[in-house]
PDB file of the backbone (N, CA, C, O) and the ligand in Angstrom, with CONECT records:
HET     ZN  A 101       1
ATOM      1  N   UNK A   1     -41.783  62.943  36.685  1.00  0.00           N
ATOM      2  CA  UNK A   1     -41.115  62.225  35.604  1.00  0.00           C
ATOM      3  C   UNK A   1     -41.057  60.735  35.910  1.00  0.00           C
ATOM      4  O   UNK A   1     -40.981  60.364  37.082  1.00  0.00           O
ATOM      5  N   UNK A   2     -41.094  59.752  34.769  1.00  0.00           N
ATOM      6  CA  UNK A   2     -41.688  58.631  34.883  1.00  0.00           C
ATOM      7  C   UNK A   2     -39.914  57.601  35.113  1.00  0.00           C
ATOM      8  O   UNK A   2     -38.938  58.084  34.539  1.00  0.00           O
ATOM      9  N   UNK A   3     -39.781  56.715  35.671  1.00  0.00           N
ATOM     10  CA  UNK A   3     -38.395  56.276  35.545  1.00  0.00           C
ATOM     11  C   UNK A   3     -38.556  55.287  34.275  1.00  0.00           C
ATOM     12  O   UNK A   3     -39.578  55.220  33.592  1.00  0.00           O
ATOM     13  N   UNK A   4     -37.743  54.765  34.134  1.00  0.00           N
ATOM     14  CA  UNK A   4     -37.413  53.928  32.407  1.00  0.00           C
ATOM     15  C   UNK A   4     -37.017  53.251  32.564  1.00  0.00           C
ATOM     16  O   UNK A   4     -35.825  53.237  32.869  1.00  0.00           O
ATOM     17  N   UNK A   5     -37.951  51.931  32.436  1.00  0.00           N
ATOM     18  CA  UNK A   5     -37.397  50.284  32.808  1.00  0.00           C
ATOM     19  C   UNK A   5     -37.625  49.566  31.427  1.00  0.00           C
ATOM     20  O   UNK A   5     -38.508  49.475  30.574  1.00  0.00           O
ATOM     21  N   UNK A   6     -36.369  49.110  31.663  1.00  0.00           N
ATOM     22  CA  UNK A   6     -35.767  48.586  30.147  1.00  0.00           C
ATOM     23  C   UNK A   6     -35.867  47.052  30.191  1.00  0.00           C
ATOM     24  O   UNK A   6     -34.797  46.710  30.695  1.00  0.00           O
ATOM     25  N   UNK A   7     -36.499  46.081  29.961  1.00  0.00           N
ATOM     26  CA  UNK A   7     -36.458  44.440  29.732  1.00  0.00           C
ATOM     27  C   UNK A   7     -35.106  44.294  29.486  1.00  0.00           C
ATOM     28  O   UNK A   7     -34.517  44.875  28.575  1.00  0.00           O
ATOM     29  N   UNK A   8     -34.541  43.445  30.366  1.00  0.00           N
ATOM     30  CA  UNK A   8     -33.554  42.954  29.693  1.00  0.00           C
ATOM     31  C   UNK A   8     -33.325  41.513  30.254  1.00  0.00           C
ATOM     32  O   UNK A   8     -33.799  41.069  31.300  1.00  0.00           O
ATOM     33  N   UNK A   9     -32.360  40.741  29.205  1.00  0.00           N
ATOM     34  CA  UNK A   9     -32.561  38.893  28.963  1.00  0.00           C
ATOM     35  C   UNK A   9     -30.906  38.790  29.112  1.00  0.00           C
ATOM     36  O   UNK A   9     -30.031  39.391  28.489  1.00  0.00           O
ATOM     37  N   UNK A  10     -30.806  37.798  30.176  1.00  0.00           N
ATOM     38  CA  UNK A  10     -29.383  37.788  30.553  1.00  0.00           C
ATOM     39  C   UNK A  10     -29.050  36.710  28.911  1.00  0.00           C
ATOM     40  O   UNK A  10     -29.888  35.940  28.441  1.00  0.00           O
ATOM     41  N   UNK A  11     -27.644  36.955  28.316  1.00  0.00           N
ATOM     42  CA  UNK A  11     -27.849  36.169  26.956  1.00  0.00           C
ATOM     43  C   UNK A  11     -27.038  34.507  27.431  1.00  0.00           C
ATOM     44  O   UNK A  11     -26.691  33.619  26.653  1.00  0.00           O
ATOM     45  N   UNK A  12     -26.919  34.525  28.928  1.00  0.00           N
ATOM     46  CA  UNK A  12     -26.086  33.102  29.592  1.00  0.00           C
ATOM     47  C   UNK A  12     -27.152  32.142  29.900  1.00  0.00           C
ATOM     48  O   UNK A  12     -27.127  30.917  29.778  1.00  0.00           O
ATOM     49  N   UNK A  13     -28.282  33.058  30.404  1.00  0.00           N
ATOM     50  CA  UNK A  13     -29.144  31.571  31.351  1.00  0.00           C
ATOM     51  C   UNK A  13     -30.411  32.347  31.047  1.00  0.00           C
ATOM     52  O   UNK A  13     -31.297  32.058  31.851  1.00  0.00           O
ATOM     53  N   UNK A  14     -30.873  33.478  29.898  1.00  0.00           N
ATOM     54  CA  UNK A  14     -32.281  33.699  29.593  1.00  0.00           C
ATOM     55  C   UNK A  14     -32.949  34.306  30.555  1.00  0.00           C
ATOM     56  O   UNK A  14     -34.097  34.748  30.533  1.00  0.00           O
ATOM     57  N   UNK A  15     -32.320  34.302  31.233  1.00  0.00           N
ATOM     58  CA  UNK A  15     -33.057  35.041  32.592  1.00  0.00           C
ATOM     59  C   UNK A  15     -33.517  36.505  32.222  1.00  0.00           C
ATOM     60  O   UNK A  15     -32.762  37.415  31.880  1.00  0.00           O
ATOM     61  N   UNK A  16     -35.013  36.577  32.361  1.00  0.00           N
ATOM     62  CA  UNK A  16     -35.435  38.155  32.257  1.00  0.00           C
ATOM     63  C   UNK A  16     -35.607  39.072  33.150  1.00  0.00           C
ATOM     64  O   UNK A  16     -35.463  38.490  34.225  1.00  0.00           O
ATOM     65  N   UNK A  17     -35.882  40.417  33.386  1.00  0.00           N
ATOM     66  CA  UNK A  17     -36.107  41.133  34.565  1.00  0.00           C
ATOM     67  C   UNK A  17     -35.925  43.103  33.864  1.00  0.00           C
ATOM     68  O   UNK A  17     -34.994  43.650  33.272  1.00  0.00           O
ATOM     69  N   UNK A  18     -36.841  43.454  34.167  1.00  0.00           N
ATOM     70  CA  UNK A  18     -36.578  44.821  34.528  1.00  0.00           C
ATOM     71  C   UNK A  18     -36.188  45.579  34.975  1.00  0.00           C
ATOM     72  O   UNK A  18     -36.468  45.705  36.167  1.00  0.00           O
ATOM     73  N   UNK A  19     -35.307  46.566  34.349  1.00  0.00           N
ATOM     74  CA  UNK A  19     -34.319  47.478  35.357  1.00  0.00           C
ATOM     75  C   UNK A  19     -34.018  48.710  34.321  1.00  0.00           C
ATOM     76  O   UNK A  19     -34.142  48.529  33.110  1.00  0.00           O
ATOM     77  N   UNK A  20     -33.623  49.941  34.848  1.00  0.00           N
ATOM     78  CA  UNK A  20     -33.424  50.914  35.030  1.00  0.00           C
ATOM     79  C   UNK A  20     -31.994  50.875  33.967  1.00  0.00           C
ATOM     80  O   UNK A  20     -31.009  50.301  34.431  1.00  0.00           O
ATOM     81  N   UNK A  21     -31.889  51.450  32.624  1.00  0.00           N
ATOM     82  CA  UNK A  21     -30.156  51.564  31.924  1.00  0.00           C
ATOM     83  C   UNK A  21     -29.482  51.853  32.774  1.00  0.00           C
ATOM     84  O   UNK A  21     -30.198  51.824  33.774  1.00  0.00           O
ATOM     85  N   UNK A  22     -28.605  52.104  33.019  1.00  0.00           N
ATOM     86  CA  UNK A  22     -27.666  50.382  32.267  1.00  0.00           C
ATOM     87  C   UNK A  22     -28.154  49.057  32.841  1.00  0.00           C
ATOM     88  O   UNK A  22     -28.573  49.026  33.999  1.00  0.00           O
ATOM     89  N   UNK A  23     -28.119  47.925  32.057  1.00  0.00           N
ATOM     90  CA  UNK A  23     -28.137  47.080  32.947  1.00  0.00           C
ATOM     91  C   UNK A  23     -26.843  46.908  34.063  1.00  0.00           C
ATOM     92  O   UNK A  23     -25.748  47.471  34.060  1.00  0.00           O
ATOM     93  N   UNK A  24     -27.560  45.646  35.261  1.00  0.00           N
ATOM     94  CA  UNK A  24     -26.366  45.796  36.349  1.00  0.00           C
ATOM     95  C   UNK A  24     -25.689  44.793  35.474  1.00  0.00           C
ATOM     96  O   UNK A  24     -26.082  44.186  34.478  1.00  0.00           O
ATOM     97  N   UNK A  25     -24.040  44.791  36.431  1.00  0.00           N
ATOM     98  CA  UNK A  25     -22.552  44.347  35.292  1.00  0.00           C
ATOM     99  C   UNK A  25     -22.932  42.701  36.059  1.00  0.00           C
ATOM    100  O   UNK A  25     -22.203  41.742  35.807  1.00  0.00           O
ATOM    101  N   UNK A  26     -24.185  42.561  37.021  1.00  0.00           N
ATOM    102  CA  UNK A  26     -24.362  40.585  37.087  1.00  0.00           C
ATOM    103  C   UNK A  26     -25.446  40.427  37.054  1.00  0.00           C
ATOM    104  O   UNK A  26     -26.326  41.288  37.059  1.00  0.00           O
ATOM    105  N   UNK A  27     -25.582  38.924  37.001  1.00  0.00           N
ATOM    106  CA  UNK A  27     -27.494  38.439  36.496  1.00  0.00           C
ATOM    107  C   UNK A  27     -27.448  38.657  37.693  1.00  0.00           C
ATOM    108  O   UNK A  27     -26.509  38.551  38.483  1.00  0.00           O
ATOM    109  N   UNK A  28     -29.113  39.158  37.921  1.00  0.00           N
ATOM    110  CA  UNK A  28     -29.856  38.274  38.996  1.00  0.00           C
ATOM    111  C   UNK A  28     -29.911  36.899  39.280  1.00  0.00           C
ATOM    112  O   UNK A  28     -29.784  36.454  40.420  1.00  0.00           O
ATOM    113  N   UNK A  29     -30.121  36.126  38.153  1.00  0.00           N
ATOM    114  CA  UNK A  29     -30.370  35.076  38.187  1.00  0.00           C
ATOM    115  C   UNK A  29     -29.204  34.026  38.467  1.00  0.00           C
ATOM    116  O   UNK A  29     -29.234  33.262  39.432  1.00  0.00           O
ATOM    117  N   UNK A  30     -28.088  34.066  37.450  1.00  0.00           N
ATOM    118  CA  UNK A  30     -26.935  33.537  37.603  1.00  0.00           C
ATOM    119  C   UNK A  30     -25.984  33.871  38.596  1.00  0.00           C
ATOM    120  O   UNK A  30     -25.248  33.037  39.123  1.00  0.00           O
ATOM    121  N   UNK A  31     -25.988  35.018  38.845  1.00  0.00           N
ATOM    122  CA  UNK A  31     -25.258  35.705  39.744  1.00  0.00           C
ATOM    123  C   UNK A  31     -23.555  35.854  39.365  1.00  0.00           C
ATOM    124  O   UNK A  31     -22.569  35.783  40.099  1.00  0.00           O
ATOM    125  N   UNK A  32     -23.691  36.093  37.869  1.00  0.00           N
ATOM    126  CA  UNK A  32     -22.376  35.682  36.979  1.00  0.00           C
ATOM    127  C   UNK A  32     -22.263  37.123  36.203  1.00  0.00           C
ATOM    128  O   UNK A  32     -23.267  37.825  36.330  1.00  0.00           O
ATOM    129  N   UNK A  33     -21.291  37.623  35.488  1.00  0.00           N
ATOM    130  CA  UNK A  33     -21.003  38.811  35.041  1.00  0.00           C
ATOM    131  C   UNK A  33     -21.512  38.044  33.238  1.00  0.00           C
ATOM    132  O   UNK A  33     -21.012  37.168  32.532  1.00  0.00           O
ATOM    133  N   UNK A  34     -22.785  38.999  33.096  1.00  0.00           N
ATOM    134  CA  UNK A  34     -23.264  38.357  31.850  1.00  0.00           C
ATOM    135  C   UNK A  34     -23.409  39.447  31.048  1.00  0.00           C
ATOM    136  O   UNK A  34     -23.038  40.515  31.535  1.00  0.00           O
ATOM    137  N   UNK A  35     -23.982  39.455  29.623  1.00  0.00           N
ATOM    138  CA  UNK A  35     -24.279  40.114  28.812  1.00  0.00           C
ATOM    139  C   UNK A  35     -25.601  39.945  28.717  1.00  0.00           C
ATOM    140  O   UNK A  35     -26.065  38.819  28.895  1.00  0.00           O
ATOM    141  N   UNK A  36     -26.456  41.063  28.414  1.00  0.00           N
ATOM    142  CA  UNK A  36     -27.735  41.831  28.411  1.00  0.00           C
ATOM    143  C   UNK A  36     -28.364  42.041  27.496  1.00  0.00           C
ATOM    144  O   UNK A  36     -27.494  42.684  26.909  1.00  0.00           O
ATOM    145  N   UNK A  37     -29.205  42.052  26.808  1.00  0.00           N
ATOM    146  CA  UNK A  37     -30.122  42.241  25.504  1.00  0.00           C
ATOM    147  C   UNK A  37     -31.286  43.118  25.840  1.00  0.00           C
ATOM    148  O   UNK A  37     -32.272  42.789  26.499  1.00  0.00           O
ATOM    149  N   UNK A  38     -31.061  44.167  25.349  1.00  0.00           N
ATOM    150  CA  UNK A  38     -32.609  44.741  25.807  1.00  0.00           C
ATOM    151  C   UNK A  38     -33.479  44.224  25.072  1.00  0.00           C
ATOM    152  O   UNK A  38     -33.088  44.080  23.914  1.00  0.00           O
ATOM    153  N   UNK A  39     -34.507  43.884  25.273  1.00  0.00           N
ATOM    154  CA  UNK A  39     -35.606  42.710  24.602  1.00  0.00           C
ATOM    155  C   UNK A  39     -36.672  43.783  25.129  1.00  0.00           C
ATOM    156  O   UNK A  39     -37.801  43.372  24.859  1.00  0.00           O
ATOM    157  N   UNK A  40     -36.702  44.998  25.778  1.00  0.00           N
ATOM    158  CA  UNK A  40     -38.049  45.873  26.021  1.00  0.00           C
ATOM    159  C   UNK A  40     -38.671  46.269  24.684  1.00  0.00           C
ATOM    160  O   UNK A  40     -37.859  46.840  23.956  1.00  0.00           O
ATOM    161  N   UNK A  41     -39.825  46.130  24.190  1.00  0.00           N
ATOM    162  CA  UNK A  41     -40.932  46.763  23.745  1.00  0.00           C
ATOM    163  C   UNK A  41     -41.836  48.058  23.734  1.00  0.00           C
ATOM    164  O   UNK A  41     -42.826  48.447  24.353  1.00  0.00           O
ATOM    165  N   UNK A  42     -41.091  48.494  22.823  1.00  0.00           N
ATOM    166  CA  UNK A  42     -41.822  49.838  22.470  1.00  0.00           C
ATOM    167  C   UNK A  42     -43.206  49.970  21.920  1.00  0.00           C
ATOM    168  O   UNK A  42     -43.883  50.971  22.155  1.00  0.00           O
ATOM    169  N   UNK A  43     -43.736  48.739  21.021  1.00  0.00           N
ATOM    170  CA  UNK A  43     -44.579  49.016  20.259  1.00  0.00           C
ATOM    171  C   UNK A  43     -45.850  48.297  21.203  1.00  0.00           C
ATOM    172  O   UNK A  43     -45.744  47.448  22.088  1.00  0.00           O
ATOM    173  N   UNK A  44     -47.117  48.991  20.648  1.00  0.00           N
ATOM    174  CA  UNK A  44     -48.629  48.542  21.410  1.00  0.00           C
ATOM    175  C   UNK A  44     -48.971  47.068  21.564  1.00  0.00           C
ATOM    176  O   UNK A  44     -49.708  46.514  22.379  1.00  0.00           O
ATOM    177  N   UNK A  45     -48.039  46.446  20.288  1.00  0.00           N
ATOM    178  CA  UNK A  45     -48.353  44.852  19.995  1.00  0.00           C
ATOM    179  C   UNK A  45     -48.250  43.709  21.251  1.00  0.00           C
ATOM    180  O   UNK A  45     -48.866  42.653  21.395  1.00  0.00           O
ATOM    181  N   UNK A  46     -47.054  44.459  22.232  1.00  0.00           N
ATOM    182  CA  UNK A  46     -46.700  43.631  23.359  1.00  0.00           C
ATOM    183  C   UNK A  46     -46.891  43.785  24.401  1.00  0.00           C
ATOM    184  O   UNK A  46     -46.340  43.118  25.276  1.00  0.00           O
ATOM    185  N   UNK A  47     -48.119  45.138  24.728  1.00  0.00           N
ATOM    186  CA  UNK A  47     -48.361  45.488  25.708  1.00  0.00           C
ATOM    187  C   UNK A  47     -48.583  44.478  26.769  1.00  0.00           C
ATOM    188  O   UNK A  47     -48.403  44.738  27.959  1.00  0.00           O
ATOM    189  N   UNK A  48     -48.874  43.620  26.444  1.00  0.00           N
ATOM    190  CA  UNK A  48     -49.362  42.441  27.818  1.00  0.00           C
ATOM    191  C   UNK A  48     -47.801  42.274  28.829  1.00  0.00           C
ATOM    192  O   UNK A  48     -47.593  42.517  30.018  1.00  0.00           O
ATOM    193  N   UNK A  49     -46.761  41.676  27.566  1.00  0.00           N
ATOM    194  CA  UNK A  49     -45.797  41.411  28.163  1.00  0.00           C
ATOM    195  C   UNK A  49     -44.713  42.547  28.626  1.00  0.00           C
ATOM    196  O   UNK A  49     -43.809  42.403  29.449  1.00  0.00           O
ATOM    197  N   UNK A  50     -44.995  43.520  28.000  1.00  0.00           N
ATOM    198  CA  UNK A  50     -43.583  44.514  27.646  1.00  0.00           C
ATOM    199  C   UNK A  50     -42.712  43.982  27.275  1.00  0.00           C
ATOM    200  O   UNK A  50     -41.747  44.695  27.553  1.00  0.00           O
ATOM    201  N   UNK A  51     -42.263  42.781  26.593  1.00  0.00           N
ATOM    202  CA  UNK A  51     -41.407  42.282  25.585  1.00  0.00           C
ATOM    203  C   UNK A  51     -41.825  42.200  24.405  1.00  0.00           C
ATOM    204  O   UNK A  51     -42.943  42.127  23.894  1.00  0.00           O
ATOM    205  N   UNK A  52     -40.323  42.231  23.867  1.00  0.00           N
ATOM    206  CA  UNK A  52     -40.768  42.194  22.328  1.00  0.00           C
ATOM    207  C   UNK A  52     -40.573  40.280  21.997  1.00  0.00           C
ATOM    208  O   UNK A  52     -39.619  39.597  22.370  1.00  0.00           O
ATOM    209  N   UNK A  53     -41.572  39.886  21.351  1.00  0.00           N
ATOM    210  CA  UNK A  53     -41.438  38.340  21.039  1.00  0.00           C
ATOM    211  C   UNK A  53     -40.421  37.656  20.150  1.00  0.00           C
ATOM    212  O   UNK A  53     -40.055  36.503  19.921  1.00  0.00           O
ATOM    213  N   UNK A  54     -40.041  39.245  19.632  1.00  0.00           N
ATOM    214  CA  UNK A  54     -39.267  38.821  17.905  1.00  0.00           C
ATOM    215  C   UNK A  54     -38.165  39.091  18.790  1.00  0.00           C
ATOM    216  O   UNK A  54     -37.192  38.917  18.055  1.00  0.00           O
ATOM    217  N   UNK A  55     -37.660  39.464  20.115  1.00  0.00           N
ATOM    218  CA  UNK A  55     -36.407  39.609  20.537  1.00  0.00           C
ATOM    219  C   UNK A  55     -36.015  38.195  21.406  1.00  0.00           C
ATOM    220  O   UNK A  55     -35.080  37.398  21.486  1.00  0.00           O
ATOM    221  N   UNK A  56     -37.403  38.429  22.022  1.00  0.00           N
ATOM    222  CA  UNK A  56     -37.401  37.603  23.255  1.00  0.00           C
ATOM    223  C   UNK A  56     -37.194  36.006  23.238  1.00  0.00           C
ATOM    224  O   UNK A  56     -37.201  35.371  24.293  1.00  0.00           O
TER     225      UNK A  56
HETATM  226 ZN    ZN A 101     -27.928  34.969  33.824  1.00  0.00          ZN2+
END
């Protein structure tokens, strides 16, 4: 079974990164207790990035 990595965009400092639901409760980036957007891509259109552009 495959694990399930979800894009997600910290919504403080844009910061992106892949991870596993839930996101964690701090950025990577900021290292601050932020809020999360899943911005992952389901559809074939974004295969390059695995984001979606219209989120991202
Ligand atoms: Zn952040």
């Amino acid at each position: 079974m495959q694990t399930v990595q979800n894009t997600w965009k910290c919504v403080k400092c844009g910061y992106t990164f892949t991870a596993a639901p839930p996101p964690p409760p701090t950025c990577p980036s900021c290292k601050e207790k932020c809020e999360f957007v899943d911005v992952s891509c389901y559809t074939p259109d974004c295969a390059g990035t695995g984001q979606d552009p219209r989120l991202g």
